[in-house]
N, C-alpha and C positions, 0 to 999 in steps of 0.2 A: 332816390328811392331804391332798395334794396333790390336781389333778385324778387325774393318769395313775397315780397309785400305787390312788388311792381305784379307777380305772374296771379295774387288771388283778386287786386283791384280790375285786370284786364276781366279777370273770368265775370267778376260781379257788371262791368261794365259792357263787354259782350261785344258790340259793334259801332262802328264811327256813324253817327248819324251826321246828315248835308240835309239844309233845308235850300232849297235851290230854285229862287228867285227871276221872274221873266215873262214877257209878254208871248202869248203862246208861235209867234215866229219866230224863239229866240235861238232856238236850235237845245231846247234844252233836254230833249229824251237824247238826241245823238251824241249827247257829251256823257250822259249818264251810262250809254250802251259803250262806248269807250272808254271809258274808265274802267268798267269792267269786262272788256272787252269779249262782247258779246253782240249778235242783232238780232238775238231773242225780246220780246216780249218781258217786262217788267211782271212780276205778280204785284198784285197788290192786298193789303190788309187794313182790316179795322184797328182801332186801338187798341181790342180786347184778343188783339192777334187773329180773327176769324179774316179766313181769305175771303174776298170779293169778286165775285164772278164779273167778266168782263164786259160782260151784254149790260149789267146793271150798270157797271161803268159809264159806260158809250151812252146807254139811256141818262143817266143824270149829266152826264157834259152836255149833252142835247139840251136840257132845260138850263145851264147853266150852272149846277149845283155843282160843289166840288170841297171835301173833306180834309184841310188842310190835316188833321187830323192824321187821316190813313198813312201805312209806310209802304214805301213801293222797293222790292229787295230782287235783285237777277240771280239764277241758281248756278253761273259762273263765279260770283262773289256775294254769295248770302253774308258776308261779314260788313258789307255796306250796307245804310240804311236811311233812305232821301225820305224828303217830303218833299211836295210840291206846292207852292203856293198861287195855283190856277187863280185867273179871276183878279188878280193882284194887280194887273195894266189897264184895270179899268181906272184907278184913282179914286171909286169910291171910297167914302170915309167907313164904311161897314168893314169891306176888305182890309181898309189900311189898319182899321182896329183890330182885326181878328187873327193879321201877321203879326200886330203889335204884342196882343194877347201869349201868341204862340212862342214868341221869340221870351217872351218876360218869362213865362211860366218854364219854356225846358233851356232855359238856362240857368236856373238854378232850383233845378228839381232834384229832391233829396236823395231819390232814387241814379243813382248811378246811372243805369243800363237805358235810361230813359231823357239822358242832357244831350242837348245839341252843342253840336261838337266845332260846325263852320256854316257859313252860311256862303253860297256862288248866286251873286247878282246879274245874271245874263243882261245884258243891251245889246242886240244885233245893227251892228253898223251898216246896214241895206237900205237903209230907210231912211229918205230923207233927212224926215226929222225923227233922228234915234233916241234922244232925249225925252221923255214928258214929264209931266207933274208929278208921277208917282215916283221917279229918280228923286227930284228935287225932295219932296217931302221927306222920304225915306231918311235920306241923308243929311237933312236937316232937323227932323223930330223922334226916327226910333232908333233910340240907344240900343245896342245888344249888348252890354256889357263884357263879357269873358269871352262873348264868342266873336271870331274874328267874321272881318267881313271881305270877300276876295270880288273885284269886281270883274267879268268878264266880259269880252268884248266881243263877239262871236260876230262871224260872218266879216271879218277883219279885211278878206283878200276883195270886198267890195270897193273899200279905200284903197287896194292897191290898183284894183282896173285906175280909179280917179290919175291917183298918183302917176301913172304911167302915160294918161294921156296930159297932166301937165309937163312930165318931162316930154313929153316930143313934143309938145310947142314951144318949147325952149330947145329945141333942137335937139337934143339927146340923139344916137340912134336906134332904135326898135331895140338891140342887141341890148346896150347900154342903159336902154330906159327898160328894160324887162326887170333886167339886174337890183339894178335900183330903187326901183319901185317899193317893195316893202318896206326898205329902210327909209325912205321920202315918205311913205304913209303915216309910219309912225313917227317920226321929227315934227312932221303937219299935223298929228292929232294930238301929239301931246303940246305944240305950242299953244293951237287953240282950246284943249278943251278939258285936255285930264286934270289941270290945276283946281280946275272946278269942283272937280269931287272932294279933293285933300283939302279944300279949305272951308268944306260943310260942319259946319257942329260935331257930326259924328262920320269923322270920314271911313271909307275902307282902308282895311290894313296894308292890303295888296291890289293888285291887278294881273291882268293876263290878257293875251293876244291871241284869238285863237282863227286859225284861217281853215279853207278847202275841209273842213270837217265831214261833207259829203263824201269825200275822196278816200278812195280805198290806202289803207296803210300810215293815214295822220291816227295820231294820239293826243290824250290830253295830260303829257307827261309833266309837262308846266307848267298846269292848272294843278295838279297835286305837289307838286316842289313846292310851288308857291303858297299851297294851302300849310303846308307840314313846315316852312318857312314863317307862315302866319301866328303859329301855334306859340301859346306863352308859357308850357311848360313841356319835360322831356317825355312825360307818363303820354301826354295827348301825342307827340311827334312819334312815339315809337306804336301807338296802336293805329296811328295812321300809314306811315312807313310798311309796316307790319299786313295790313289789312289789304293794301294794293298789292297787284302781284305784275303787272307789268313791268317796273321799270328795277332792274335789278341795281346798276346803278345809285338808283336814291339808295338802296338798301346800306351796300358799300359806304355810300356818304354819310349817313349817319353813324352806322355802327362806327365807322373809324373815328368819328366826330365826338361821338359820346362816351367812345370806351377806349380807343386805342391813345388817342389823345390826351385826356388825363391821366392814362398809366404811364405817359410817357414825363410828362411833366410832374407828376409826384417821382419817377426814379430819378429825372433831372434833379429833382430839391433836394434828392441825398445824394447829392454831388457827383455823380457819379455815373454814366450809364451801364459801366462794369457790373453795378451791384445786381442789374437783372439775370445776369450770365454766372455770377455766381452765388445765384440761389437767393436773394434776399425777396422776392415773393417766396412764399410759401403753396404750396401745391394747390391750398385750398383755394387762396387768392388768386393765381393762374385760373384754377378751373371756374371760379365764378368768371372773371373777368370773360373768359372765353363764352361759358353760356350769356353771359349778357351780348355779348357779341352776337350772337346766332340769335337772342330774339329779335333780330331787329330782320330776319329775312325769315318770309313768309314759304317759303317752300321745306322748312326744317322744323321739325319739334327733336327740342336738345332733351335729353336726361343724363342723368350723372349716375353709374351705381360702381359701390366701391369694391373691390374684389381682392381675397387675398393673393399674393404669389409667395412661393417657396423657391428657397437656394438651399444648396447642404450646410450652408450653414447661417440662414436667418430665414423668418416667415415675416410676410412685411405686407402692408394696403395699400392698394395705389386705385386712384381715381379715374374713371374710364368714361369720357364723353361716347355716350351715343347719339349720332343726329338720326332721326326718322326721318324720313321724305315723306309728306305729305300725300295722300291718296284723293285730293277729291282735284287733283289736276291744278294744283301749283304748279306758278314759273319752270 
């Protein structure tokens, strides 16, 4: 996709919507405040965009009521945009309809600005038994089509207490079995259990391990790699990429991935690496390639304007990247 095609589909599209999946001890507001890293309060809205006051809120979870509907957006990263599927671990067949409903309809809604974009399946590993029927069903009966599905494993460092008191009964020593431990949790959960999911009807794309999420200074940097890893095309990985502002890192990996990458390997095909060095992109081609680079990091808005210069003896145009730094407290 070109620059100016890719920069007016972002506009019309606007923001990465997450529909974000889980029984209400999954830890799922604490991954959505970390994402956007924030421990502010979520606002939330109707469909028709009308905010929701909070009291009204609190009163309808009280009765149980809950508006898969509504989008809940933090004013650290208003360019994110969740839903919540409350009510969803009961395993009734109403709820499982009306995720089913949700997921059919904004996945392929005509409207750009209005598709779901990924879906985070929370399971919190604290619980006995972390599994129920609405795993099971989910992953065996609703298809999401286009949109990926990231399964997350929350409350993960639960399996590491286990894992540590099996290694000290194998002797290990405290030092040794500390160390260990995470990496023994997950060899143990995946032997028994993750196979389970990938070999459902409609398995998830991904998964993720997400531990001490309470604890000051964790992220959910590998819950977004993995989500923007999920993604089946480049327009959806660069407005995700794009839209996150923590991990600077992903930015770099993709921008080099998508852009530096294949300029390197089209001047490899004309045989040559020399020809970059002696001019055989053309100015203009340099400068797109360079603003495609820079959309891919959310703390810069690029423009390009052209400007004359004079010598005593020629007037000539030359093309001037401006980056803007962002004002509302990007990276």
């Amino acid at each position: 996709m070109d620059n100016k095609r890719a920069q007016r589909t972002k506009q019309k599209c606007g923001k990465f919507r997450i529909l974000i999946i889980g029984r209400a001890n999954a830890g799922k507001t604490t991954i959505l405040k970390r994402v956007c890293d924030t421990t502010e309060e979520p606002e939330v809205y109707n469909k028709r965009g009308g905010k929701i006051d909070r009291s009204i809120l609190a009163a309808s979870a009280g009765r149980g009521e809950h508006d898969i509907e509504n989008e809940m957006a933090f004013a650290s990263n208003p360019d994110f945009c969740f839903h919540d599927s409350r009510g969803f671990e009961s395993g009734g067949i109403d709820e499982l309809d009306k995720v089913n409903a949700f997921i059919t309809q904004r996945s392929q809604d005509r409207k750009l600005e209005n598709r779901l974009h990924a879906i985070w399946y929370c399971i919190p590993m604290d619980d006995d038994r972390p599994f129920t029927a609405a795993e099971t069903h989910f992953f065996s009966n609703i298809g999401t089509g286009c949109v990926p599905v990231i399964v997350v494993f929350t409350k993960f460092d639960a399996l590491d207490d286990k894992a540590y008191d099996t290694l000290r009964k194998n002797n290990l020593s405290r030092s040794d079995a500390r160390k260990e431990a995470p990496k023994h949790a997950v060899i143990e959960f995946e032997q028994r259990h993750l196979n389970s999911f990938y070999t459902k009807p409609y398995p998830p794309k991904r998964h993720v391990y997400l531990r001490d999420m309470n604890k000051e200074g964790t992220d959910c940097n590998e819950l977004v790699r993995q989500t923007a890893g999920a993604l089946d095309n480049e327009f959806l990985e660069n407005l995700l990429v794009s839209t996150q502002r923590n991990n600077l890192e992903l930015c770099i990996e993709y921008s080099f991935k998508r852009v530096v990458l294949p300029a390197m390997a089209e001047i490899v095909n004309k045989n040559s690496l020399l020809l970059f060095f002696q001019g055989t992109l053309t100015e203009k081609e340099i400068t797109r390639k360079v603003v495609k680079m820079c959309a891919w990091f959310p703390q810069f808005v690029v423009s390009v304007r052209t400007v004359q210069r004079r010598t005593s003896q020629h007037s000539f145009f030359v093309s001037v990247l401006i980056a803007h730094e962002h004002t509302d407290g990007r990276l």
